[in-house]
N, C-alpha and C positions, 0 to 999 in steps of 0.2 A: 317312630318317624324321625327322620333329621331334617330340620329346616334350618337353610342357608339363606346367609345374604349376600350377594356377589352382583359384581358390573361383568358387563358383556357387551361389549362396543361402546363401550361410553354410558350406556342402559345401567340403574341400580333397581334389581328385584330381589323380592324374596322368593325362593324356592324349596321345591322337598327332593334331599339328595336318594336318586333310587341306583343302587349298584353306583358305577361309574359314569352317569347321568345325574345331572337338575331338570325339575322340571317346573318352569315355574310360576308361581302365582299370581292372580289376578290382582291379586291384591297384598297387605298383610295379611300374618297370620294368626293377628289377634281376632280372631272370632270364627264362621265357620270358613272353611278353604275354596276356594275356588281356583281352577286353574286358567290359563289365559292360553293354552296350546301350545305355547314354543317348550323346546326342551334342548340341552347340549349336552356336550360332554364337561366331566367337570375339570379335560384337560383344558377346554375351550373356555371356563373364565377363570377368575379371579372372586378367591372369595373374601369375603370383608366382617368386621366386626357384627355376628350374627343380628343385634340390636343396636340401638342406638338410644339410653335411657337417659330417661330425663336425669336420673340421679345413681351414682351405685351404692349400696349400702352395706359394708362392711364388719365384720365382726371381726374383733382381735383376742388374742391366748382362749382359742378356743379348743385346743388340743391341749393335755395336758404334758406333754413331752415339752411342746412348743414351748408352752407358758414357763415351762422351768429353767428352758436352755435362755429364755429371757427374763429373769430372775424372780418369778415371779409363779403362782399361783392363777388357776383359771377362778375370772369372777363369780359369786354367785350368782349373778345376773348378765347378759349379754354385753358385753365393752363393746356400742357403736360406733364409728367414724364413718364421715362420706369423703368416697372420691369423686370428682367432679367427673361431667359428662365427658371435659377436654379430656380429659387422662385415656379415655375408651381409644384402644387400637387393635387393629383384627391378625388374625396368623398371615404371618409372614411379613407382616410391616417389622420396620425399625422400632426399636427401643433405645430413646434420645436419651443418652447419658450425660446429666448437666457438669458443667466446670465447677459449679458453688457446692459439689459435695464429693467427698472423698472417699464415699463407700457407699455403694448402692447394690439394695442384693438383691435375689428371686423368692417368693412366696406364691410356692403352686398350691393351687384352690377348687374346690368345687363350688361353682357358681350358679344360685338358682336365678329362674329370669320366669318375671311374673305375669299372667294370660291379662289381666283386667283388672280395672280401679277397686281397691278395695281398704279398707279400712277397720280395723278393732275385730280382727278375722280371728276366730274361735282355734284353740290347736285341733280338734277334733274336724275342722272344719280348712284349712290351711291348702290342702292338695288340690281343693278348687279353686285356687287363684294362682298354681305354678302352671305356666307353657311347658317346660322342661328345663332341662339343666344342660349345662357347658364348662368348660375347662377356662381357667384364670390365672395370672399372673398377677398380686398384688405386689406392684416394682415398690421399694421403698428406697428413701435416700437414710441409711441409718443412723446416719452421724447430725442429721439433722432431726430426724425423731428423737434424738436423746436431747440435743441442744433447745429444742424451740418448746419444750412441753407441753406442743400439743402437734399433732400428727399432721394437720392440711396441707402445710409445704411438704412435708417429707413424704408424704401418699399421692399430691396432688399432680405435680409435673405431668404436662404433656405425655404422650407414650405409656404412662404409666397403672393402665387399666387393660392389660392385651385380654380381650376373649374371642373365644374360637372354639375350634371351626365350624362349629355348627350348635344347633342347641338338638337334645336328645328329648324326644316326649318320651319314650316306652323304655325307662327303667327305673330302678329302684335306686332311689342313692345312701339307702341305711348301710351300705358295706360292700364299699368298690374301692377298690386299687387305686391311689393318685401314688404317681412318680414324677420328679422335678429331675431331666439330666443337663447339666453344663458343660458345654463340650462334649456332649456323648457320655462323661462320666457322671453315674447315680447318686444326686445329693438326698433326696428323700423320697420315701418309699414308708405309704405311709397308707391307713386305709378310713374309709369317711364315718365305719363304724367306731370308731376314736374321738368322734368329736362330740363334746360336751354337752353344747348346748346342740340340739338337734333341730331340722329343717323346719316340721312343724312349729315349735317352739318357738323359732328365733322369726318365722313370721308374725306367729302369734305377739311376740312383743315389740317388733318393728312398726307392724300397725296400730297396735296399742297408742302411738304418740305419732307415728306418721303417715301421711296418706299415699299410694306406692300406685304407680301408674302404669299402665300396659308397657312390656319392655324394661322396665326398673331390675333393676342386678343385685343380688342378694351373693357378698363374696362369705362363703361359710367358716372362715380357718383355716391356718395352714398348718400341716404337720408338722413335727422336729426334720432341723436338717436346713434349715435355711444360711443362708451365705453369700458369701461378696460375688458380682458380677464383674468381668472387665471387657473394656471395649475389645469387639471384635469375638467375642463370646456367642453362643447359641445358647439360650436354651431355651427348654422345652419340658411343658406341662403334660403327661398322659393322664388319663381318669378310664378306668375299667368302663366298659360300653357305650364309652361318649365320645371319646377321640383324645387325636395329637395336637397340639398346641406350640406353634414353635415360632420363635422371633430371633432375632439378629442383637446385639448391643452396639450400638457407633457413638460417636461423638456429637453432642448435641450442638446444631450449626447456630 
């Protein structure tokens, strides 16, 4: 099942994307679904950052390609960072590129987003608190992750959380395809069975210290292949059975 977040006359709902159709719901769809009877095309809205979390929570060199082309080794333990709620922006919005940095790249991601409040969640026990998964962009400002030593400015900026276009309940994500293109051309190409620490896991110790709330965004790791963005740039996230992911880069007003 894909469940969307889209406006449609001014209207924000969520809905379940069927073929070339939403159909959509009564409500959220954090808990069981309910429909409300309208349905459109999905040429007829505009879709939007699937959630809106209170928090996103991030892992860093969680691939070990990544970790090395960033000089460095993957932790024995999860490397956490949050991006703030502002940073969240959906496919096809802009990505504000600031004046205060001089090098800003793309970090395509597979991103889990979580069904219900839960806390010190078991790994054996982990797959009961995911809604599903979606496609991520962790924009960073690079030149200020290395200067500030520590990541909130250089992860935090406006724009700089894109996810889309939908969230995916029915798949696996131990070994799917994420590709990251700039301009059409393939920066990385990379697959989610690569990443270190794994989805169960990396819940298992997120909750361990935090409490994660319906909607909360879990960014897993990026593969090798990351790089500078410039304005007026596209790119664009794919993830094997979840969808395409694509934003704009402009000038941040």
């Amino acid at each position: 099942m894909r469940i969307a977040r889209f406006s449609h006359d001014g209207d924000v709902a969520f809905g379940v994307v069927e073929g070339d159709d939403v159909a959509e719901l009564a409500s959220h769809p954090f808990g069981p679904l309910a429909f409300s009877g309208n349905r459109w095309p999905l040429t007829a809205v505009r879709l939007l950052a699937p959630v809106l979390p209170s928090k996103v929570v991030a892992i860093g060199k969680n691939y070990a390609e990544h970790a090395s082309e960033m000089g460095g080794d993957v932790p024995e333990q999860p490397l956490i960072f949050l991006k703030p709620s502002t940073a969240v922006a959906g496919p096809g919005d802009e990505i504000a590129y600031p004046s205060s940095s001089q090098r800003v790249d793309y970090e395509g991601e597979l991103a889990v987003v979580i069904s219900r409040l839960c806390r010190d969640v078991p790994v054996e026990r982990a797959a009961e608190v995911v809604l599903g998964f979606t496609c991520a962009n962790d924009v960073t400002a690079r030149d200020q992750q290395k200067t500030d030593g520590q990541w909130s400015r250089a992860k935090g900026y406006d724009t700089f959380c894109p996810l889309g276009p939908w969230i995916e309940t029915d798949v696996d994500p131990a070994d799917l395809r994420i590709t990251t293109t700039l301009s059409g051309a393939t920066k990385q190409d990379g697959r989610t069975s690569q990443i270190v620490h794994k989805v169960p896991a990396l819940i298992a110790y997120i909750t361990s210290c935090m409490t994660l709330l319906p909607g909360d965004v879990i960014l897993t790791g990026t593969p090798a292949g990351i790089g500078p963005m410039q304005i007026g740039d596209e790119v664009a996230v794919e993830i094997e059975g979840i969808g395409r992911l694509a934003n704009r880069v402009v000038a941040r007003a």
